[in-house]
C-alpha positions as CSV (number, residue, x, y, z in Angstrom):
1,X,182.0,102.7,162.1
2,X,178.5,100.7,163.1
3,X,177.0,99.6,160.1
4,X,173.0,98.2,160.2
5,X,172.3,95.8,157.5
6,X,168.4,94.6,157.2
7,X,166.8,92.3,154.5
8,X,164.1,90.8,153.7
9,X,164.8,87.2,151.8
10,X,162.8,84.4,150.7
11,X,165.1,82.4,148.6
12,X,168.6,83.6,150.7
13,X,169.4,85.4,147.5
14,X,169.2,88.7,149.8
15,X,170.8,87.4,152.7
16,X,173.7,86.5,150.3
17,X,174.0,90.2,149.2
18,X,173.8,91.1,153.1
19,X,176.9,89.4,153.5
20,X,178.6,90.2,150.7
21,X,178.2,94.1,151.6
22,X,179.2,93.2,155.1
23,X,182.4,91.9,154.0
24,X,183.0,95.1,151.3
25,X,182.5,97.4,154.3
26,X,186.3,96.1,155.8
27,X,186.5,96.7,159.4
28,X,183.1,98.2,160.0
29,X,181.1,96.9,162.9
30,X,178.4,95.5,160.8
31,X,175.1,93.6,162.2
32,X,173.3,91.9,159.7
33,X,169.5,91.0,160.4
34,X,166.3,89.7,158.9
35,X,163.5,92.1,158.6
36,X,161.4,90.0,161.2
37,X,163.8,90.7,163.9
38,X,165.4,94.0,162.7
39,X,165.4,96.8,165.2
40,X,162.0,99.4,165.2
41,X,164.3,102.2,166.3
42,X,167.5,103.0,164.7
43,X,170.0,103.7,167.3
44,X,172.0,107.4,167.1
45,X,175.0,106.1,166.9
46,X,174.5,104.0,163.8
47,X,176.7,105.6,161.4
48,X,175.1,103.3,157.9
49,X,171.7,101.4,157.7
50,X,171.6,99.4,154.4
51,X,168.3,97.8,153.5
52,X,167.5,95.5,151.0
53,X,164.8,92.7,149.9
54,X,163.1,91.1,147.0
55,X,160.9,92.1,144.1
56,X,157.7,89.6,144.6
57,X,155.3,89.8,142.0
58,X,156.5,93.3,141.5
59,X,157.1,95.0,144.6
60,X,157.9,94.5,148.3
61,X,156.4,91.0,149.8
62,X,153.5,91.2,151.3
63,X,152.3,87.9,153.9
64,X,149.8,86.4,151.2
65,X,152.9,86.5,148.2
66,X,155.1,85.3,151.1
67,X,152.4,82.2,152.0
68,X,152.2,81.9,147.9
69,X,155.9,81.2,147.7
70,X,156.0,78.7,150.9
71,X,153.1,76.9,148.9
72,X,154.9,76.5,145.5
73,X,158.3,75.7,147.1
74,X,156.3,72.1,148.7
75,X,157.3,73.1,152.2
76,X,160.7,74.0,151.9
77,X,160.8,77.5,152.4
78,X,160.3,79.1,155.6
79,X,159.2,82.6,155.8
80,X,158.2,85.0,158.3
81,X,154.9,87.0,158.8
82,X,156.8,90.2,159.3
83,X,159.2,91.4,156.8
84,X,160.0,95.2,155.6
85,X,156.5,96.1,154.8
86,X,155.7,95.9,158.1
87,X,158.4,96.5,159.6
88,X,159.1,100.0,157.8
89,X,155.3,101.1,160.0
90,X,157.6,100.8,163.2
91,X,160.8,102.2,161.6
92,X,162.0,105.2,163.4
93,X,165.3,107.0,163.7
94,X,167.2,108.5,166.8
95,X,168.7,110.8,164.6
96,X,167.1,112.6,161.6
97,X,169.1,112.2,158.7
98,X,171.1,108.8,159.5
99,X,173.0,107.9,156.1
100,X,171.1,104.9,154.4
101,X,171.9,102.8,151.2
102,X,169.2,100.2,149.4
103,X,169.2,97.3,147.0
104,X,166.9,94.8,146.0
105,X,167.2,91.7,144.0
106,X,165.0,90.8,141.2
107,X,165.5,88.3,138.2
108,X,168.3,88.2,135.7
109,X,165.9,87.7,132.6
110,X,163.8,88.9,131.1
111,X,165.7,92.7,131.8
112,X,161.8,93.9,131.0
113,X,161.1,93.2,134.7
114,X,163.0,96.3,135.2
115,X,160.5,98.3,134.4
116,X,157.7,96.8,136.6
117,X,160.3,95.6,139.8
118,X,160.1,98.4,142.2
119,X,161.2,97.3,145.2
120,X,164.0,99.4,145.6
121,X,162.5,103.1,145.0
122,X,160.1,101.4,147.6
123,X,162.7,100.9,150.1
124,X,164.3,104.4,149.3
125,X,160.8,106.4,149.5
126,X,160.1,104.5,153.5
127,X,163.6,105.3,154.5
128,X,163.5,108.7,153.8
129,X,159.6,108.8,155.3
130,X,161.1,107.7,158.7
131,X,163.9,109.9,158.4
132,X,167.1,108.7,156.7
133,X,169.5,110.4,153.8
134,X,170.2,108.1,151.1
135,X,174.4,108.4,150.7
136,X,174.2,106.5,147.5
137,X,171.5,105.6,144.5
138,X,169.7,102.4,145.0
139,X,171.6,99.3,143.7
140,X,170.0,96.3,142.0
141,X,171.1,92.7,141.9
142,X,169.7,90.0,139.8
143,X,168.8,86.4,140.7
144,X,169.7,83.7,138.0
145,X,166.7,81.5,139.0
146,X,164.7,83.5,141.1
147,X,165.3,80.5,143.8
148,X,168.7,81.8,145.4
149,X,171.2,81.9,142.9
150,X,172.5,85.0,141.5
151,X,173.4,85.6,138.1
152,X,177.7,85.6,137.7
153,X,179.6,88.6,139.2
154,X,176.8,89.9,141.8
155,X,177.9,88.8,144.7
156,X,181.2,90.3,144.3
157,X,179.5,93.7,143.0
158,X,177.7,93.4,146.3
159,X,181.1,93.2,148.1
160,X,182.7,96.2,146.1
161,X,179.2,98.3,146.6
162,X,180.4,97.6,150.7
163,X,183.5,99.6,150.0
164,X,182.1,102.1,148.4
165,X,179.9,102.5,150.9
166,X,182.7,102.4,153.3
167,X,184.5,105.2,151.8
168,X,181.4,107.3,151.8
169,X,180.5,107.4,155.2
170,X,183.9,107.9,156.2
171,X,184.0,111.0,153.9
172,X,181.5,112.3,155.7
């Protein structure tokens, strides 16, 4: 099984769920990669593309909330110009109907943010534009600080979300 896994981080707290899925999905071929360099065409023989990234000020990050977060973090974070906003106007599938899974990450408290963090019916609505089949509903994850840590737990529900996944595509 080929597994694509593409996210968008500013803190690593996505990067750390990448992983963490990668792991769950046991001895899947899985390649993770960062928005920025992800692929614009999604090979036929991908059997799984799982995409995932941050609620910024409410939605996907856009380069002026991403130049906004380098600022406040004194030079410490590094971010790219291109992240899935931009890289979901080049997304295209070999194969209509490639099975697809989403998260996002947003913060742990206050659970009100809930309502107003969309990131992940985002992600959903552009994969499904370009051509994919969501195998599962959209997972969310929740950052403790909102600087890279997540709250207790998440990481290994990001790992046992892997397996499910797993044992979906393999279903059929």
């Amino acid at each position: 099984m080929r597994v694509l896994i593409v996210y968008e981080s500013l803190y690593g707290t996505n990067r750390t769920i990448a992983r963490a899925v990668a792991a769950g999905l046991g001895g899947a071929a899985a390649t993770i990669v960062e928005a920025y360099v992800a692929p614009s065409t999604i090979d036929a023989d991908v059997d799984l593309v799982v995409v995932g990234g941050p609620n910024h000020k409410a939605g996907l990050p856009r380069p002026s909330t991403r130049a906004e977060a380098a600022a406040e973090s004194g030079g410490t974070l590094h971010t790219a110009e291109r992240g899935l906003r931009e890289w979901f106007g080049d997304l295209r599938f070999a194969r209509r109907g490639q099975p697809a899974a989403v998260w996002d990450t947003r913060m742990g408290s206050p659970r009100i943010l809930d309502l107003f963090d969309r990131s992940a019916a985002v992600i959903a609505g552009r994969l499904r534009h370009a051509g994919a089949r969501l195998v599962d509903k959209p997972r969310k994850f929740y950052s403790a600080d909102g600087k890279g840590a997540l709250v207790a737990g998440d990481e290994e529900r990001a790992r046992a979300w892997g397996a499910e996944l797993a044992g979906l595509i393999r279903r059929g």
